[in-house]
C-alpha positions as CSV (number, residue, x, y, z in Angstrom):
1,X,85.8,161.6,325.6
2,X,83.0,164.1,326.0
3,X,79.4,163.9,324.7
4,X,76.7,166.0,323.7
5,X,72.7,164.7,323.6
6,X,71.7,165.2,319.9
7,X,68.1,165.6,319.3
8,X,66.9,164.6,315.7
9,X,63.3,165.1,314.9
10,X,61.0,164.8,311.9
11,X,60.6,167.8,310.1
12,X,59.4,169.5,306.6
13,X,57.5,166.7,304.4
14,X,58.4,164.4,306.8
15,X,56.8,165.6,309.4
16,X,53.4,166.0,307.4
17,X,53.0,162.4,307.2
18,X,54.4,160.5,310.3
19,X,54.5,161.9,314.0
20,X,57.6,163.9,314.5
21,X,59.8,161.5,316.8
22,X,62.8,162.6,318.9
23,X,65.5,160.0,319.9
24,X,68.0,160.8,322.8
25,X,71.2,159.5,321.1
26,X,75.1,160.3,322.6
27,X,76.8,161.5,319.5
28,X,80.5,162.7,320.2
29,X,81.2,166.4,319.1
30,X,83.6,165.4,317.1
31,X,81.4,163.2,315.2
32,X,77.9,165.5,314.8
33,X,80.3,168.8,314.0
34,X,82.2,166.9,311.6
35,X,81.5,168.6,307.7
36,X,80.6,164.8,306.5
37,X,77.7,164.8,309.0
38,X,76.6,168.5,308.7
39,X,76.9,168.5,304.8
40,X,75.1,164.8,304.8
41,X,72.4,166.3,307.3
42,X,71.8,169.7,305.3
43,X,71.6,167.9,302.0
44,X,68.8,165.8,303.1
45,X,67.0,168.6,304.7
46,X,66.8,170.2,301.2
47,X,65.5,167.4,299.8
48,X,62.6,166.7,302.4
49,X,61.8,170.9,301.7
50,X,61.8,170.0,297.4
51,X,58.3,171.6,296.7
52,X,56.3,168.4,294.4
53,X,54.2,170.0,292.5
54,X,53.2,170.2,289.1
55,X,54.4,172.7,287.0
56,X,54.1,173.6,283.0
57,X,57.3,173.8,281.4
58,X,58.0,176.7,278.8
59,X,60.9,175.6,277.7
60,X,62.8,172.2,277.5
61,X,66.7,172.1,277.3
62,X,67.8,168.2,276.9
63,X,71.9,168.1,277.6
64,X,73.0,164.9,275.7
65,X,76.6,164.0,277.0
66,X,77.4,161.2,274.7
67,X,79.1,158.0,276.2
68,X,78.7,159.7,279.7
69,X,78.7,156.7,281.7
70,X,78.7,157.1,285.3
71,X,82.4,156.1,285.3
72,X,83.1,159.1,283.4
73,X,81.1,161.5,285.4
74,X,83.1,160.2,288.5
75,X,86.2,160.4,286.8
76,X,85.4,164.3,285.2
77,X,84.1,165.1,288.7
78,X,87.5,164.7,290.1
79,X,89.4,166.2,286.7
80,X,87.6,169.6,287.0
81,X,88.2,169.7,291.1
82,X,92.0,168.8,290.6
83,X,92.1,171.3,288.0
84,X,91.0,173.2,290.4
85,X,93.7,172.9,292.6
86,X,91.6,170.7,295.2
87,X,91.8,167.3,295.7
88,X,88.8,166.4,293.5
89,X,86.8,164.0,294.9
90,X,84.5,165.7,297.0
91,X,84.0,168.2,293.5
92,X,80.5,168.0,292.2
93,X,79.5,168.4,288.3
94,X,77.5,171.4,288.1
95,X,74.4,169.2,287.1
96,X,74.9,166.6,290.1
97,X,73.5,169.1,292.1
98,X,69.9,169.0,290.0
99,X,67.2,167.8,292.6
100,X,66.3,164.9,290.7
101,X,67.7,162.3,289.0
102,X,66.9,158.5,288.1
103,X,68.6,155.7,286.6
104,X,67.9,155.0,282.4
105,X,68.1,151.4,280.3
106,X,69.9,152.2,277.3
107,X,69.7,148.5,275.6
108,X,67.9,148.9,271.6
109,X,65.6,146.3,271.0
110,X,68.2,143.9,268.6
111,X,71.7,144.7,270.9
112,X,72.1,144.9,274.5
113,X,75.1,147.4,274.4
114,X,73.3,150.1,272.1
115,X,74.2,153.0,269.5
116,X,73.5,156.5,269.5
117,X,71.0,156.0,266.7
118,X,68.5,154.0,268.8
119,X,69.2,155.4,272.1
120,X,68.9,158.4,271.0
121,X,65.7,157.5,269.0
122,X,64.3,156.7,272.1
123,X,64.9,159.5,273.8
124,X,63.4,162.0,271.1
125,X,60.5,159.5,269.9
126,X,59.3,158.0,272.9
127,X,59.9,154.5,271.8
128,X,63.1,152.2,271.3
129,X,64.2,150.7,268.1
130,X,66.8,148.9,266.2
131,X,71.0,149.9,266.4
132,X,71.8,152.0,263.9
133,X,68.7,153.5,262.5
134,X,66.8,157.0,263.5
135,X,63.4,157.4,264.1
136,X,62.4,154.5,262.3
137,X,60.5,152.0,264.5
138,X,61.8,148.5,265.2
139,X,59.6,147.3,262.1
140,X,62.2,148.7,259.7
141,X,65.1,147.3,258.6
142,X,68.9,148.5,258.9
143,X,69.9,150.4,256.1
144,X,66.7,149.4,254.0
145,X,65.4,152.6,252.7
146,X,62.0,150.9,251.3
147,X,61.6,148.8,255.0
148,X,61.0,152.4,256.7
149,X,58.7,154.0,254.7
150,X,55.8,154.0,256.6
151,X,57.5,153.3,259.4
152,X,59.2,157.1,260.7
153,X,59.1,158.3,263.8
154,X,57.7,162.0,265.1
155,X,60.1,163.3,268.1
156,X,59.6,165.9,270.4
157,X,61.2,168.7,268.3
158,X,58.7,168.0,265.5
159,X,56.1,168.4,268.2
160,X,57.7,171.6,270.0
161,X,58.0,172.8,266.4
162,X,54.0,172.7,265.4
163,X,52.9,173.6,269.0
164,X,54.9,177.6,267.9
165,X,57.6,176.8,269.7
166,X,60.9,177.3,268.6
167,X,63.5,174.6,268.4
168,X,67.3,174.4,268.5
169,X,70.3,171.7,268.2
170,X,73.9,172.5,269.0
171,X,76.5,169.8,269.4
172,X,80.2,169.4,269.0
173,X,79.8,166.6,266.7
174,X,78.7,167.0,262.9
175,X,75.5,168.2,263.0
176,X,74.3,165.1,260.8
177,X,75.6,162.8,263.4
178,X,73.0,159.7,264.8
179,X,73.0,162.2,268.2
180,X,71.6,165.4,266.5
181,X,70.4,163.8,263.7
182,X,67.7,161.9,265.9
183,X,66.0,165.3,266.7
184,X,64.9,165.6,263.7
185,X,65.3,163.1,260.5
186,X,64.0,159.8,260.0
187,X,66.1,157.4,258.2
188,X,67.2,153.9,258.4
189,X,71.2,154.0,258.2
190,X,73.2,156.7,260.6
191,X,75.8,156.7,257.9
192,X,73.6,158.3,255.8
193,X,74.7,161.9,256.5
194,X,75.1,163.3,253.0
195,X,74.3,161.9,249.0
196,X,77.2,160.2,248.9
197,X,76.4,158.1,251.3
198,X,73.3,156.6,249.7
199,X,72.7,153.6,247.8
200,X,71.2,152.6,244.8
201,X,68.1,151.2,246.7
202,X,67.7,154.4,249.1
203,X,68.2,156.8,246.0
204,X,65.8,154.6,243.9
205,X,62.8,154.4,246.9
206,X,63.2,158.3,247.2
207,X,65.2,158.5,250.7
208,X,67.0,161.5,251.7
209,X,70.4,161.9,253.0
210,X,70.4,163.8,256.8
211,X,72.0,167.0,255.9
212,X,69.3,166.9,253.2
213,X,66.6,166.7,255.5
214,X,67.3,169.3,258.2
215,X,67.7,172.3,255.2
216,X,64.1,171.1,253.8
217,X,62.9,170.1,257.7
218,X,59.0,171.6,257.3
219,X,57.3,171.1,261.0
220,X,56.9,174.5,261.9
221,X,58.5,177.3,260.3
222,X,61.9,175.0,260.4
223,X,64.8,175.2,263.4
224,X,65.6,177.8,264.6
225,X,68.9,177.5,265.4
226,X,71.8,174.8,264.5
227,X,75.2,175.1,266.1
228,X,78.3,172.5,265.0
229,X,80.3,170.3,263.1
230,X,79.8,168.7,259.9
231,X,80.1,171.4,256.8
232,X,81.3,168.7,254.5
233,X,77.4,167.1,254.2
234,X,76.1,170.4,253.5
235,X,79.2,171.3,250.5
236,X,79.9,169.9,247.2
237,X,83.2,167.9,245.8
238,X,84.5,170.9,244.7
239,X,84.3,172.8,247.8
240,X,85.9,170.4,249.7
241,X,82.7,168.6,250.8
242,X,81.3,165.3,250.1
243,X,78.3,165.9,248.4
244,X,77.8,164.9,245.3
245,X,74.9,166.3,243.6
246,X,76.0,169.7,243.0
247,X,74.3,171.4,246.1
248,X,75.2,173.7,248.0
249,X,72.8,173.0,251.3
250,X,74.0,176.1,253.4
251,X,73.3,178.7,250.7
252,X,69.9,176.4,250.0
253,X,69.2,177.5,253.4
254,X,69.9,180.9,253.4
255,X,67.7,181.1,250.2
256,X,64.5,179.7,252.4
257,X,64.3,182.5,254.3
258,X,65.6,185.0,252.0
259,X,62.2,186.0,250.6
260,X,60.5,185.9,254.4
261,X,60.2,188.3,257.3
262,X,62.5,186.0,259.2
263,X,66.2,187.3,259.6
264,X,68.4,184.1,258.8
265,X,72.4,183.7,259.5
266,X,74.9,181.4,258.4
267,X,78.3,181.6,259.8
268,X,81.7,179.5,259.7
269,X,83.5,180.4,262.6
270,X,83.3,181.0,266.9
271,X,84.1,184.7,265.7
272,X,81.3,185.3,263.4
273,X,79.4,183.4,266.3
274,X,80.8,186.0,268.9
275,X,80.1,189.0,266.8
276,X,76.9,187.9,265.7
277,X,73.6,190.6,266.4
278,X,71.5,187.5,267.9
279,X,68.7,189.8,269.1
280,X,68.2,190.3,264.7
281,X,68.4,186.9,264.5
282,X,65.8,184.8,263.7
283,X,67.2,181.6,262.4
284,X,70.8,180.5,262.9
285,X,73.2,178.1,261.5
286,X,76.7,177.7,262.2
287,X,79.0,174.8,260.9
288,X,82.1,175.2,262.3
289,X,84.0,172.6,261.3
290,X,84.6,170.1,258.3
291,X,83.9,167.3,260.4
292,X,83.6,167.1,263.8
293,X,84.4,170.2,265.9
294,X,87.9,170.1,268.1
295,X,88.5,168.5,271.5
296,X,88.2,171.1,274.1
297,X,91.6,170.7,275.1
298,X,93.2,170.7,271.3
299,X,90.9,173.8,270.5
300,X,92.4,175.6,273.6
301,X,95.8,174.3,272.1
302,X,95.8,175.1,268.5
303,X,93.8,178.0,268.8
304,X,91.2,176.9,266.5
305,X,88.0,179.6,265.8
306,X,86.1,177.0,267.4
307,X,83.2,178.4,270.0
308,X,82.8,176.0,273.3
309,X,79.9,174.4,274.0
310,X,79.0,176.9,276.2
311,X,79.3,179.5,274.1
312,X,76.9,177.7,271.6
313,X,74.8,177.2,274.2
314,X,74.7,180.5,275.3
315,X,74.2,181.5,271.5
316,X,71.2,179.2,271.2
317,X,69.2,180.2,274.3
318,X,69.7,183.8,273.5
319,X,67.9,183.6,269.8
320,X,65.3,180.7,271.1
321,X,63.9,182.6,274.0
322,X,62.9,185.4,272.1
323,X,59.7,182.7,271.2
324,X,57.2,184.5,274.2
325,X,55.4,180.4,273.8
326,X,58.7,178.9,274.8
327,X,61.5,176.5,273.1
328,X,63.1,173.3,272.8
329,X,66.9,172.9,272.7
330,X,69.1,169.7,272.9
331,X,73.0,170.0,273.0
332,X,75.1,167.1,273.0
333,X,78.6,166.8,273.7
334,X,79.6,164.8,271.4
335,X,83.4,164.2,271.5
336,X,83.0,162.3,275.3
337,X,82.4,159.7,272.9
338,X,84.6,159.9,270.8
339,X,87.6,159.9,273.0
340,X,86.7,157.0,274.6
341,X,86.2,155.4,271.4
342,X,90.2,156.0,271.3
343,X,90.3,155.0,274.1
344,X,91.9,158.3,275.5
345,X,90.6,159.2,279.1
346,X,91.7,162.9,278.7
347,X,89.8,164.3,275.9
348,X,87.3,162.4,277.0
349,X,87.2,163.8,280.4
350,X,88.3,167.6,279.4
351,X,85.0,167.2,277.0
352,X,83.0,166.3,279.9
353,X,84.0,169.1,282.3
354,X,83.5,171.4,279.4
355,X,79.8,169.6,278.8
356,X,79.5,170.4,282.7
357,X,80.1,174.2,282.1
358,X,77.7,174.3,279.4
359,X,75.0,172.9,281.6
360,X,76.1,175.6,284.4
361,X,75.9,178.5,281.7
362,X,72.3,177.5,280.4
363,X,71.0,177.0,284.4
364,X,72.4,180.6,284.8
365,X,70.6,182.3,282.1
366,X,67.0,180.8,282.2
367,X,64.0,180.6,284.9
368,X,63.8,177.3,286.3
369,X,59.9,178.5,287.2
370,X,59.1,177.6,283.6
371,X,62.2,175.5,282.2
372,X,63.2,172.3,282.7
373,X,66.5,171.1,282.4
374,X,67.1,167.5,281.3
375,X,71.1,166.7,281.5
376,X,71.4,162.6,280.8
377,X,74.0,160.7,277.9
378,X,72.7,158.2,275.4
379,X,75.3,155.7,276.5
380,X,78.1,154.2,278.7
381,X,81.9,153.1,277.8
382,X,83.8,150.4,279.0
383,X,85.5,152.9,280.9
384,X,87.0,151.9,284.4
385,X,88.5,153.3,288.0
386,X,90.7,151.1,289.7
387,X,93.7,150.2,292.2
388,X,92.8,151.8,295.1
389,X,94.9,155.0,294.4
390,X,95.1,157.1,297.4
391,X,92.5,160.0,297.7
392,X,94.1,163.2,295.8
393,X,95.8,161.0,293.0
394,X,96.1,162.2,290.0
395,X,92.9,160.5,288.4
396,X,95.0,160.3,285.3
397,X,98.0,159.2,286.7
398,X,99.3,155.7,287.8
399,X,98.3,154.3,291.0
400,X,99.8,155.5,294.2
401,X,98.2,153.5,297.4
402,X,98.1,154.5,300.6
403,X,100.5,151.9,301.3
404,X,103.5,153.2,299.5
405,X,105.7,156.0,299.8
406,X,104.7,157.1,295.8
407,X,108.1,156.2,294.8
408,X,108.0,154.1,291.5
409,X,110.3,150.9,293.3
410,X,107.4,150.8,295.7
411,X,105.3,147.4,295.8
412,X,102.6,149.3,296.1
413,X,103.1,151.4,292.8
414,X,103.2,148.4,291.0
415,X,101.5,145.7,290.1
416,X,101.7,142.0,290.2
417,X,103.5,141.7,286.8
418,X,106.2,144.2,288.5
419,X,104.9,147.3,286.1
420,X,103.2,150.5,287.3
421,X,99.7,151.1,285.7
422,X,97.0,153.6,285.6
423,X,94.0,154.5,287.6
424,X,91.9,154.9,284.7
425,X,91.5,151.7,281.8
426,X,89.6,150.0,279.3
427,X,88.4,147.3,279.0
428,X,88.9,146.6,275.1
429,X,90.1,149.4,272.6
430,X,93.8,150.5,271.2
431,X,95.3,149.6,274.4
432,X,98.4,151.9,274.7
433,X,100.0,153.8,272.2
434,X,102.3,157.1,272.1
435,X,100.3,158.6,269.3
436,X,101.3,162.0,268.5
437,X,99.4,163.1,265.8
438,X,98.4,159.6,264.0
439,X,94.9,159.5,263.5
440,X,94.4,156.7,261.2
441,X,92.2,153.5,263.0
442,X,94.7,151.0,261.2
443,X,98.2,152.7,262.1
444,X,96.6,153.4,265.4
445,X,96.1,149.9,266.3
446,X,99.3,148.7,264.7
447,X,101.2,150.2,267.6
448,X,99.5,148.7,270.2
449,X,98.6,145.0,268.3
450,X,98.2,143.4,272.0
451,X,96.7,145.6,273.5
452,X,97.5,144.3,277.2
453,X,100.8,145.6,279.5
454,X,103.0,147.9,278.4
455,X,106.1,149.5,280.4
456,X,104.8,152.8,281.6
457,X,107.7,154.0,283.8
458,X,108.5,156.5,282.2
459,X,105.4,157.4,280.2
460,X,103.3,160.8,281.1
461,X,99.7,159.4,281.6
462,X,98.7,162.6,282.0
463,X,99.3,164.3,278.7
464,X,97.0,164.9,276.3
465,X,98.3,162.4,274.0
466,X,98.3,159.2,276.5
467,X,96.0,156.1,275.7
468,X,95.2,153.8,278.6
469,X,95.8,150.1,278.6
470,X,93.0,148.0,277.3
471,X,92.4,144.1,278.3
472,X,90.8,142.9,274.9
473,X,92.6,144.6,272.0
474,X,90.8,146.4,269.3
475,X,90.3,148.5,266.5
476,X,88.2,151.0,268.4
477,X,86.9,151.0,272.4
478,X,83.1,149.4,272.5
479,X,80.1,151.5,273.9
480,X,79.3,149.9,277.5
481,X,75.2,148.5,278.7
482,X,75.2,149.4,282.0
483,X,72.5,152.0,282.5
484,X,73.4,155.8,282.6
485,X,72.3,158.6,284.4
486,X,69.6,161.1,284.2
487,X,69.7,164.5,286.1
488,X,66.9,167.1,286.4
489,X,65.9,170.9,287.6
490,X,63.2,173.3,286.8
491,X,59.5,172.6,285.8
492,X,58.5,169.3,285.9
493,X,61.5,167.9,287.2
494,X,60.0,166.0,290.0
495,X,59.0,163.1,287.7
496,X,62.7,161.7,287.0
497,X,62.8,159.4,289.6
498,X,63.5,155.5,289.7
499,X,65.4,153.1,286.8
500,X,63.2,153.8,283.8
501,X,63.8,153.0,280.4
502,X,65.3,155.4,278.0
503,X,62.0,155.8,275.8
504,X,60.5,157.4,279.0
505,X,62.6,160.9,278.5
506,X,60.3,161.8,275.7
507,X,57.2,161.3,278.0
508,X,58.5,163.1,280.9
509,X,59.6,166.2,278.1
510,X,55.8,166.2,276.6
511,X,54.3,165.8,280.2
512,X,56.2,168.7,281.7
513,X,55.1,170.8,278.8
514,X,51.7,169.6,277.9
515,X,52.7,169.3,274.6
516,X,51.6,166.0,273.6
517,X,51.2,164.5,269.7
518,X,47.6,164.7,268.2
519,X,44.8,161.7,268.3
């Protein structure tokens, strides 16, 4: 078998700090001109020629996918190559290519598996707090309106906000939602999203509802721009909304700035959104949706005047960076969550490779010389890959191993209980159920009581409709507490590195752009 001497040596960063060293090794041809080795070889090379300095950030864009557990990044990593026609596992999400990236502890401090509310609290505030309650510190008390006063949180918008800078939320959840909500209000119950969510005690002690509080938001001039779901906080009864004090928040909104030099646009739909003159825009709000916007795949399917997340993204960057001082923009992909929380792998996953896209578009537009890109989730699921399917599978079909001929009779299709079963599961949640178009929590988990093993022969686990199999039945599929992921590139990016906890995003945001809160 022939040989060739290899020489590795030392070299870039390396080399500045230990003696360059060369080590006569026989490596086979076949092994050193392999694409594993090369590929392995040229990606560390890159990283030992990273430049680590410091660098002022302009601009801040935080990418929030929510429940992205590394699970589902694996899993979406392999959907988007296989939709792609390749096998899909040696596919990379467009942000797991960022330079940096670090390990975050997502626990609040009263549950070890968290909500959105305090994780995301911590992320925007700089500090971690009770489930359920935004930017109110850990002194308050769940759903206690008179426990929080005096105890509300600042975040990093509010801060972007009075520094000049202009400031901007999309997501494809309502934009009252704990996610987006967390950039910018302060109250002690999530569910809080409109008046009619508010009890006697809240409305007595003088809290406002969410919706409430981003139309009268006044750090700063006010956002800039707000991109999503969630129309029914910001409409009365009578137009199909939920609020019930007889406001009208998005025409409340349009009347702040009608009287101002400041050029403000509401619209309703992705066509308004794609017809829109941004570069007259000065403030921008689009509620798209009821309640939450569509599933990627469903909007592609129903044809819904839904934009993408891209496409808001896009939207966002294009009226924020007309701010010469710079801006701050968080987007969250919101539904990741939510199908998970049904405990159905393929919205979950199409919403991930379209969170993956919208990452890719905002990287292509800005300069990484003065923006930093944060791209992280607030959360995990309890969200698994198993079986030992043979590389290429379908990662939402059943399991095919390496020892079986694919055929469902094989042994090695099936498993001990004699039935064939999925590469992707749950561990608690609906379990399986043909839904179709049922919606309701209750119905839902009335056709899947048990949860547990079901007779998938002749089920299609790969249409959109499948739920996977859950071990602990449920009404609705728990968040997970393993610790996520945290992925960076432009200015400043060199300080995600390590496990940190989740309060540390909000440090590494006002380091990178010197825009820290007052003595």
């Amino acid at each position: 078998m022939p040989n060739r001497i290899v020489r590795f040596a030392l070299s870039g960063l390396a080399a500045g700090v230990c003696a360059a060293a060369n080590a006569d090794v026989a490596i086979p041809a076949y092994q050193s001109g392999s694409a594993w080795f090369t590929d392995g070889q040229s990606n560390v090379q890159e990283k030992a020629e990273l430049e680590r300095t410091a660098a002022t950030a302009k601009n801040v864009i935080l990418f929030v996918g929510d429940g992205m557990g590394i699970s589902t990044l694996t899993a979406a990593r392999i959907l988007q190559g296989q939709l792609a026609g390749d096998e899909g596992e040696e596919n990379y999400l467009s942000f797991e290519t960022f330079p940096y990236s670090a390990l975050i502890k997502t626990y609040n401090t009263n549950q070890q598996t968290p909500d959105s509310a305090g994780t995301m609290t911590a992320m925007m505030s700089g500090v971690k707090n009770k489930a359920g309650m935004i930017n109110i510190s850990d002194a308050g008390m769940r759903a206690d309106c008179a426990s929080s006063q005096g105890n509300e949180l600042n975040t990093f918008l509010d801060l972007m906000e009075e520094a000049g800078r202009s400031t901007g939320v999309v997501s494809t959840a309502r934009v009252t939602h704990a996610t987006p909500a967390a950039t910018y209000a302060r109250v002690p119950e999530r569910n809080w999203e409109s008046d009619d969510g508010l009890t006697d005690e809240a409305k007595t002690n003088g809290c406002k509802d969410i919706a409430d509080q981003l139309v009268s938001y006044d750090y700063g001039d006010g956002i800039d721009v707000v991109l999503g779901g969630g129309r029914r906080h910001f409409q009365t009864t009578t137009d199909g909304g939920k609020r019930t004090d007889d406001r009208d928040l998005t025409q409340i909104w349009q009347d702040r700035y009608a009287d101002t030099e400041q050029s403000a646009l509401y619209i309703e739909t992705g066509t308004e959104l794609a017809s829109a003159d941004l570069a007259a825009t000065d403030k921008l709000l689009g509620l798209f949706a009821s309640s939450h916007l569509s599933y990627d795949a469903d909007r592609q399917a129903t044809g819904a005047d839904e934009p993408t997340v891209a496409e808001m993204t896009e939207a966002a960057i294009e009226v924020l960076s007309k701010n010469e001082d710079g801006y701050f923009l968080m987007v969250e992909s919101g539904r990741i969550d939510h199908g998970h929380h049904a405990g159905n792998a393929y919205n979950a996953l199409h919403d991930a490779v379209a969170f993956a896209d919208a990452v890719q578009a905002a990287k292509d537009k800005v300069d990484l010389e003065d923006t930093l890109i944060l791209v992280t989730a607030d959360h995990s699921h309890v969200f698994t890959i198993a079986g030992y399917p043979t590389k290429g599978n379908p990662i939402l079909g059943k399991v095919v191993t390496n020892d079986g001929s694919g055929a469902p009779e094989s042994d090695a299709y099936l498993a001990a209980d004699g039935q064939p079963y999925t590469t992707l599961g749950y561990t608690n949640g609906f379990g399986f159920a043909d839904l179709g178009a049922e919606t309701d929590a209750d119905a839902i988990y009335a056709m899947a009581p048990n949860g547990g093993r079901h007779d998938i022969s002749s089920v299609d686990t790969e249409a959109p409709g499948y739920h996977q199999e859950a071990l602990i039945p449920m009404g609705s599929e728990t968040h997970a507490g393993e610790d996520i992921s945290l992925h960076a590139a432009g200015a400043g990016a060199y300080m995600v590195q390590g496990n940190v906890e989740q309060n540390t995003v909000f440090h590494i945001m006002t380091t990178a752009t010197s825009v820290t809160p007052a003595e």
